[in-house]
C-alpha positions in Angstrom: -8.4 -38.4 7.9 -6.6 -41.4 9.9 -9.0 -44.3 11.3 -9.2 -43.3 14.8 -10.6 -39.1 13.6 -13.1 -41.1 11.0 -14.3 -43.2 13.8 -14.6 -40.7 16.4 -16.8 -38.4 14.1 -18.8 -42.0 14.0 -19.2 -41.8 17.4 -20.8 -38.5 17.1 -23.8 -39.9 15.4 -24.8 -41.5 18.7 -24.9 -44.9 17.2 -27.7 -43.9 14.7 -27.3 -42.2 10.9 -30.4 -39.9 10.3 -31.3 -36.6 9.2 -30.5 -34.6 12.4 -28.0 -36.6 13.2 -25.7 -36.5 9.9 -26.7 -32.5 9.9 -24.7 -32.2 13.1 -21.8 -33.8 11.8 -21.9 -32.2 9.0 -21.6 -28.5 10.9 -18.9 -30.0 12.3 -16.8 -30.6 9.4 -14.4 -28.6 7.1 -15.5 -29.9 3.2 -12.3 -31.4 3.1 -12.7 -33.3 6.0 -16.7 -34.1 5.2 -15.1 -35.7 1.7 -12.7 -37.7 3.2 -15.3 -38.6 5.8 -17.6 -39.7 2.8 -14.9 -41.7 1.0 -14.2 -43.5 4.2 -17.9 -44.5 4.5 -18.0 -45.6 0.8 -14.8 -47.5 1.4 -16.4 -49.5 4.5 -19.9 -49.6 2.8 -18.5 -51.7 -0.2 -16.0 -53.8 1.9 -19.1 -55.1 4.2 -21.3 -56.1 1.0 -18.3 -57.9 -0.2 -18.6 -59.7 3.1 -22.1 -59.7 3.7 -25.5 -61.2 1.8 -28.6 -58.9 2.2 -32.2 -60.2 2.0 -33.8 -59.6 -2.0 -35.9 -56.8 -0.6 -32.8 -54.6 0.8 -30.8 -54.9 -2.9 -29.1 -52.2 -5.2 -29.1 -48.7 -3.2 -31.2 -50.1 -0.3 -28.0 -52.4 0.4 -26.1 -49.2 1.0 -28.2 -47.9 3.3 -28.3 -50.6 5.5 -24.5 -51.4 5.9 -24.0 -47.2 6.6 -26.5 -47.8 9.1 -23.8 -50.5 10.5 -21.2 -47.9 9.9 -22.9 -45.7 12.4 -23.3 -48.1 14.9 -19.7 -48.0 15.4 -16.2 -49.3 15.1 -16.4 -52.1 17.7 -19.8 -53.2 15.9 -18.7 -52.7 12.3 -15.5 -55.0 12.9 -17.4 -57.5 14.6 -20.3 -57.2 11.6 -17.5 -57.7 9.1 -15.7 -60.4 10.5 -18.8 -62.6 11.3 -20.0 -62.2 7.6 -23.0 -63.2 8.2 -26.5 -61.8 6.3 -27.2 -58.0 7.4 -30.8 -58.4 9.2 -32.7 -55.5 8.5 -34.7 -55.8 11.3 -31.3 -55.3 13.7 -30.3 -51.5 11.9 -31.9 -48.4 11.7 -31.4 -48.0 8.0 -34.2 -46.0 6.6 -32.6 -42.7 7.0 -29.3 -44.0 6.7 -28.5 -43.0 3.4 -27.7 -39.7 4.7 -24.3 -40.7 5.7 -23.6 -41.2 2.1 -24.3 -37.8 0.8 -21.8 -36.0 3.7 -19.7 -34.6 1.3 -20.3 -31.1 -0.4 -22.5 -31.1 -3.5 -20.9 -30.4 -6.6 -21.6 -26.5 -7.5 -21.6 -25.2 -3.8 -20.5 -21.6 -3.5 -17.5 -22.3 -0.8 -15.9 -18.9 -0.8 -20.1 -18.0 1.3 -20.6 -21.6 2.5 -24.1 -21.1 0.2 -25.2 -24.0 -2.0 -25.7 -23.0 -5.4 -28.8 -22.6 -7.1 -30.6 -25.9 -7.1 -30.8 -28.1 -10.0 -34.8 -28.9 -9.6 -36.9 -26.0 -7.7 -39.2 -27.9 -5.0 -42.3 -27.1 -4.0 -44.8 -28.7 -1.7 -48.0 -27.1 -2.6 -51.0 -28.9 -0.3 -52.3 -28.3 3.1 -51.4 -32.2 4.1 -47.7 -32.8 4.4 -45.4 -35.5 6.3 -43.9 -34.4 9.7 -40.6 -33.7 7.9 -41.9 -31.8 4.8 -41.4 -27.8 5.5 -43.1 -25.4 3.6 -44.4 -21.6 3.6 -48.1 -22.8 1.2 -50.7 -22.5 4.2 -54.4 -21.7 4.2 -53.8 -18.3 3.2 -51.1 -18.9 0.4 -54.2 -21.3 -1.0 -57.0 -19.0 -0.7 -54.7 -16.1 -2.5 -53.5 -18.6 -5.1 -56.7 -20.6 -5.5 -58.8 -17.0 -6.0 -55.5 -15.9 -8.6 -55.8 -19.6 -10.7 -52.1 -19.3 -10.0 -51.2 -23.0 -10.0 -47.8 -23.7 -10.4 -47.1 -21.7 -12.9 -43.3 -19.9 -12.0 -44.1 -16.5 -13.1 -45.0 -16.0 -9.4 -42.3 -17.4 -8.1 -41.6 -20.3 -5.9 -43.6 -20.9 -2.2 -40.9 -22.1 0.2 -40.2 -25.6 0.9 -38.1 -28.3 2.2 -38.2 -32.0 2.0 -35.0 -34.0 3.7 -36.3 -37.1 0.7 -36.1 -35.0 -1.9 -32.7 -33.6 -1.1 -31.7 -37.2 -0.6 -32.7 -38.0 -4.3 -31.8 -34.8 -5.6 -27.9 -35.6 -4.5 -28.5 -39.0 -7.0 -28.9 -36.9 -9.8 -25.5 -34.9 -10.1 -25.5 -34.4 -14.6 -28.1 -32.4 -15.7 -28.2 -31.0 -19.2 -27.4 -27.7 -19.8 -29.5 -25.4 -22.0 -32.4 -26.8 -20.8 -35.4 -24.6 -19.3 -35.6 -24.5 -15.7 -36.8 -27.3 -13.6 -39.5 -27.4 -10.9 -41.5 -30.3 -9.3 -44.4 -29.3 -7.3 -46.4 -31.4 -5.2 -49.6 -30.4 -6.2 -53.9 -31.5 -6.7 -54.8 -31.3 -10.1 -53.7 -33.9 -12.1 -54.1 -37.9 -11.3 -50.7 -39.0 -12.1 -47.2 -37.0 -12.3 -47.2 -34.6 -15.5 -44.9 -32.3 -16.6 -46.2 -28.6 -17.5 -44.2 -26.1 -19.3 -44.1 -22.5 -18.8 -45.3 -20.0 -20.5 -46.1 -21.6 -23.6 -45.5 -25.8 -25.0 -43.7 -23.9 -28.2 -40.8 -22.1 -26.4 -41.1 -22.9 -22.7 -38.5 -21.5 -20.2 -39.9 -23.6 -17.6 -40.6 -27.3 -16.6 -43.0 -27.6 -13.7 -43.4 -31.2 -12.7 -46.8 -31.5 -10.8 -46.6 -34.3 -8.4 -50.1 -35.5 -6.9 -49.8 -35.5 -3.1 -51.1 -38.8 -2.4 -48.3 -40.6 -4.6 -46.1 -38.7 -1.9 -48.2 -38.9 1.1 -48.6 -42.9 0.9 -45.2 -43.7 -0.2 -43.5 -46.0 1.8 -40.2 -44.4 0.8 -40.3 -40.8 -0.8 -36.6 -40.8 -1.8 -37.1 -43.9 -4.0 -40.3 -42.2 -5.5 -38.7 -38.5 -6.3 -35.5 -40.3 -7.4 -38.0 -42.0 -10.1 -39.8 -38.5 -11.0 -36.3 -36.8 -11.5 -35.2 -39.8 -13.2 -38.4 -39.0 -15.5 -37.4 -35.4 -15.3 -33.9 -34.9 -16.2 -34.7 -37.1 -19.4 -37.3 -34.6 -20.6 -34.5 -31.3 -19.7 -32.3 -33.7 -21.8 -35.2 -33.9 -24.6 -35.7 -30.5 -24.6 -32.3 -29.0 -24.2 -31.1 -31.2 -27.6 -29.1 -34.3 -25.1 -26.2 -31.6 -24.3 -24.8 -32.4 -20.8 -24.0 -29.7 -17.9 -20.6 -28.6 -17.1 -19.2 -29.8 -14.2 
């Protein structure tokens, strides 16, 4: 991809890097283009903090986000940005959802020859009547009064309820090794417990599943939800490891 295509698909974004905006570029790249794309962005992500201080509360993967949200604004901007060097303001970008524009390329493990992803690493479900504006899922008042009057809960012997959350799939791309052998992994926003704890299904002795209830006000008053799941499947992926002996998934 030469300069002038990368920054033309950069002008696509309208000047800002969020979720509906990345998701349109995306459908609008081949996954060979949408990894060069992404390389190009790493390349000019690293090359401005090289250049660049950033305030103590924008640090490690918060940095990132703000200079792809510099990125987006544009060649004319990002040149200018770079050759000024001075300290990225957070105040001046839209960064918050910028860390889309880092994740562009296909994730390992997608089924190209049917454009399907594979089978997710970690199931997700958002299991409570409250959700944020983003958060999509199927659990309504019905789903609750069938599973409340059942005692379902979460366990996965009744399959998954439908959901979507654009900060989980944001962490989720973080976490790329998981190990294999391990039972299946699930986190599941859910009441019942005060603090995140991990079930297992059907029995502690030889459980084929990992449920990760999550209560929904640790989600629901986060001031970022990708930092908090990225520390849940942090906490997660080491007790697949635990479980599945340390062994590490095949690429």
């Amino acid at each position: 991809m030469t300069p002038e295509e990368f920054w033309s698909h950069v002008a696509g974004l309208g000047g800002v890097a969020d979720d509906a905006s990345v998701e349109a570029l995306v459908e609008r790249l081949t996954a060979e283009e949408a990894e060069a794309f992404a390389e190009r962005v790493e390349s000019l992500v690293e090359e401005l903090l090289r250049a660049c201080d950033v305030p103590s509360s924008h640090t490690g993967d918060t940095a990132e986000w703000l200079a792809a949200a510099v990125v987006a604004a544009g060649r004319e901007t990002y040149e200018a940005t770079l050759a000024a060097g001075a300290p990225l303001d957070p105040d001046r970008w839209a960064w918050d959802e910028a860390e889309a524009l880092l994740v562009v390329a296909p994730v390992e493990g997608e089924d190209e020859a049917f454009d399907l992803a594979g089978e997710p690493a970690v199931t997700f479900q958002w299991l409570h009547l409250t959700s944020p504006e983003d958060v999509e899922t199927a659990y309504d008042e019905n789903v609750a009064e069938v599973t409340g009057a059942l005692g379902i809960g979460p366990d996965p012997a009744f399959g998954p309820v439908p959901a979507s959350d654009p900060a989980f799939d944001r962490a989720l791309a973080r976490h790329q090794e998981w190990p294999a052998g391990s039972p299946r992994l699930h986190l599941a926003v859910l009441e019942g417990f005060e603090e995140p704890t991990p079930t297992l299904w059907p029995s502690v002795e030889e459980p084929e599943h990992v449920v990760l209830v999550v209560p929904p006000a640790m989600l629901l008053e986060a001031i970022n939800r990708v930092e908090v799941y990225d520390w849940l499947l942090t906490g997660l992926e080491g007790l697949a490891r635990e479980l599945s002996g340390g062994a590490a998934a095949e690429a």
